[in-house]
C-alpha positions as CSV (number, residue, x, y, z in Angstrom):
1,X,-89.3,-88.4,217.5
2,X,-85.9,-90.0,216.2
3,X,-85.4,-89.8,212.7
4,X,-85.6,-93.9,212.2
5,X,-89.6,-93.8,212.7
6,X,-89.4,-90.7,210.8
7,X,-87.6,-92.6,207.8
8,X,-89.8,-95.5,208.5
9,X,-92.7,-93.5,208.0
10,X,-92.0,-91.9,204.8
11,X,-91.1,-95.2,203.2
12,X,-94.6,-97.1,204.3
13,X,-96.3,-93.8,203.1
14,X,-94.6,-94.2,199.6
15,X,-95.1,-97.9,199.8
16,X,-98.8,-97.1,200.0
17,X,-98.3,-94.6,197.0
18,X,-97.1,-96.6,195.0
19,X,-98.8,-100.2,195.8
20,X,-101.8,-99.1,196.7
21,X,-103.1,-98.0,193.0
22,X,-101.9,-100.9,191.5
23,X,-103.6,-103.3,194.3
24,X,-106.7,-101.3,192.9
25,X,-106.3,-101.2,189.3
26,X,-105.7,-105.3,189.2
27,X,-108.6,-105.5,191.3
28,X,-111.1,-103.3,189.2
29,X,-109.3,-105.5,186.2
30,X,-110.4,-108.6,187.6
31,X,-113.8,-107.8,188.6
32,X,-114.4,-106.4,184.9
33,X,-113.4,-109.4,183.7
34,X,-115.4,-111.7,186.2
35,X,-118.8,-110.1,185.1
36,X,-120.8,-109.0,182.1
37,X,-121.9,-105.1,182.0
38,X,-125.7,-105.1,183.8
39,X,-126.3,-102.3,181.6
40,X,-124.3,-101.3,178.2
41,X,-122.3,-98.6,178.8
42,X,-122.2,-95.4,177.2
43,X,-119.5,-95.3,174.4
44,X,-116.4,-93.7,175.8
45,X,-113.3,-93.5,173.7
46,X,-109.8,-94.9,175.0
47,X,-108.5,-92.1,175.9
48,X,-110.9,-90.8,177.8
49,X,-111.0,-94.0,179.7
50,X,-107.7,-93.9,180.4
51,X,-108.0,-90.7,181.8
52,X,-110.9,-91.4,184.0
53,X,-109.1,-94.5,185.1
54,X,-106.3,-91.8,186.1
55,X,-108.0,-90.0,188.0
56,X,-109.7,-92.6,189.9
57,X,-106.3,-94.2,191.0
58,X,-105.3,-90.6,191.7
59,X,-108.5,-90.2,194.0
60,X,-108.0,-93.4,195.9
61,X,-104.0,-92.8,196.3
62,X,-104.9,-89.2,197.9
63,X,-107.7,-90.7,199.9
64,X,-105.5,-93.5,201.3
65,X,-102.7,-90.8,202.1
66,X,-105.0,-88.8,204.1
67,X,-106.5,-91.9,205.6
68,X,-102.8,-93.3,206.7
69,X,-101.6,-89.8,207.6
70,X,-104.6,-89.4,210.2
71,X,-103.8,-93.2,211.6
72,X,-100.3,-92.2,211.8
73,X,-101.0,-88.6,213.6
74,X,-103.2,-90.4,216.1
75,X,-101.4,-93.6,216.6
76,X,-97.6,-92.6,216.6
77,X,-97.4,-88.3,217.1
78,X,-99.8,-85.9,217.4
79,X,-97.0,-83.7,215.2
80,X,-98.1,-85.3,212.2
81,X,-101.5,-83.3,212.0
82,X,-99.0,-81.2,209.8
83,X,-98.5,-83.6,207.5
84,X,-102.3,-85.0,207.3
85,X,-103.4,-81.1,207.0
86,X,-101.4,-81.3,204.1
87,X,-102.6,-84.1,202.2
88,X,-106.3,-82.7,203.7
89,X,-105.6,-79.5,201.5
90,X,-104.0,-81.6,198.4
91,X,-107.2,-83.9,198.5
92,X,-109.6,-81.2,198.9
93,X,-107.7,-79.2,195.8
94,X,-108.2,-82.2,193.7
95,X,-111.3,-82.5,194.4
96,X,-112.2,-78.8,193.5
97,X,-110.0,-79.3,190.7
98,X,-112.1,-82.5,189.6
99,X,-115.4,-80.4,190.1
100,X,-114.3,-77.6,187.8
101,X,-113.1,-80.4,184.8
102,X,-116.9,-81.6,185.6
103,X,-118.5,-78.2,185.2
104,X,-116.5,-77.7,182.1
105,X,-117.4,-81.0,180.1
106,X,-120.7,-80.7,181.2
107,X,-120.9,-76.9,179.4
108,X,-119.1,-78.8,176.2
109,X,-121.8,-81.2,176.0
110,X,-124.7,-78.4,176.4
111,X,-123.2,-76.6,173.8
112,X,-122.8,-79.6,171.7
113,X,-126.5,-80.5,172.2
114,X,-127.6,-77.1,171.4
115,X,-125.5,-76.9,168.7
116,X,-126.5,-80.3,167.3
117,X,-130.1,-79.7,167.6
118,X,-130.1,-76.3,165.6
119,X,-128.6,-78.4,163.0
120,X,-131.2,-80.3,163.3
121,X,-133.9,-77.9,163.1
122,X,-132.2,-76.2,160.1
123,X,-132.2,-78.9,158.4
124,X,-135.8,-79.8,158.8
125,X,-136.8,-76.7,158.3
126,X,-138.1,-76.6,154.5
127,X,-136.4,-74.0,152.1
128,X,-138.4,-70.5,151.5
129,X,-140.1,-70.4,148.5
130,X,-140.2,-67.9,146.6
131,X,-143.0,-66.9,144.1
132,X,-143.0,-64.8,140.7
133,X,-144.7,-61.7,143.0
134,X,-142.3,-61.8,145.3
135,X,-139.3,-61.7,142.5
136,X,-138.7,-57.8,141.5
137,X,-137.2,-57.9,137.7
138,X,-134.8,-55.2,136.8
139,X,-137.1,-53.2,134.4
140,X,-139.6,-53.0,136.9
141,X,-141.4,-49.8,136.5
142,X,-143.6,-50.1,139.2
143,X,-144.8,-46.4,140.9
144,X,-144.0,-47.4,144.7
145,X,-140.1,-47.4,143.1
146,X,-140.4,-43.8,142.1
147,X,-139.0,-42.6,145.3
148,X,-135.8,-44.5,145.2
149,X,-132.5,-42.9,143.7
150,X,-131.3,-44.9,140.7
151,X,-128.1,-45.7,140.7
152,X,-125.5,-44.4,137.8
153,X,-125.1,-46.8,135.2
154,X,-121.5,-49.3,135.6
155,X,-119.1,-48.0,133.2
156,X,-117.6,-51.2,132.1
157,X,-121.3,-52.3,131.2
């Protein structure tokens, strides 16, 4: 293979890098736009949209990579399995990589929950009381004490 279809290669599969994501994001934009929310959704901050919005592109660029690679490998040289293996194993990593973030979050929010409802339970609950027989006064000189050491007097007292 000559190094022009090479070159030519590489620069359609950065075109598609780079265009690609965008093509999506002003579409997702648009359809937002077009129609109300069916169903309210959850309140997510800014941030954290913006990162999920990340990642999405990210998915769909890898997925149209690996997608182009393979029509590439088939259609033009059957030496570009390499380089659709490749973006096989980056896709599948990010995948495993987007599992794990899942798993974790998830494990926050248990926590959270758990940690929000015994909050919630203590403060429910209703304070012990305690009653004048269950309140020992110092000069108690009850006979099931007897057995217990007394303690030496403070010497500052």
């Amino acid at each position: 293979m000559s190094s022009t279809i090479l070159t030519v290669i590489v620069l359609v599969v950065m075109w598609v890098v780079v265009l690609v994501p965008m093509l999506v994001r002003r579409a997702d934009e648009e359809r937002a736009a077009d129609q109300p929310p069916a169903v309210a959704p959850a309140a997510v901050s800014a941030p954290r949209a913006a990162m999920l919005a990340r990642r999405r592109r990210a998915l769909g660029t890898l997925v149209t990579v690996v997608v182009a690679s393979g029509v590439t490998a088939v259609l033009v040289s059957s030496r570009l399995w390499a380089a659709n293996a490749v973006c096989d194993l980056l896709l599948a990593g990010y995948l495993g990589w987007l599992r794990a973030e899942a798993r974790r979050a998830a494990e926050i929010r248990r926590r959270a929950a758990r940690l929000a409802d015994a909050r919630a339970r203590r403060a429910a609950a209703p304070a012990p009381v305690r009653t004048p027989a269950q309140v020992v006064s110092l000069d108690d000189d009850d006979p099931s004490f007897a057995q217990l050491e007394e303690y030496p007097k403070a010497v500052n007292a």
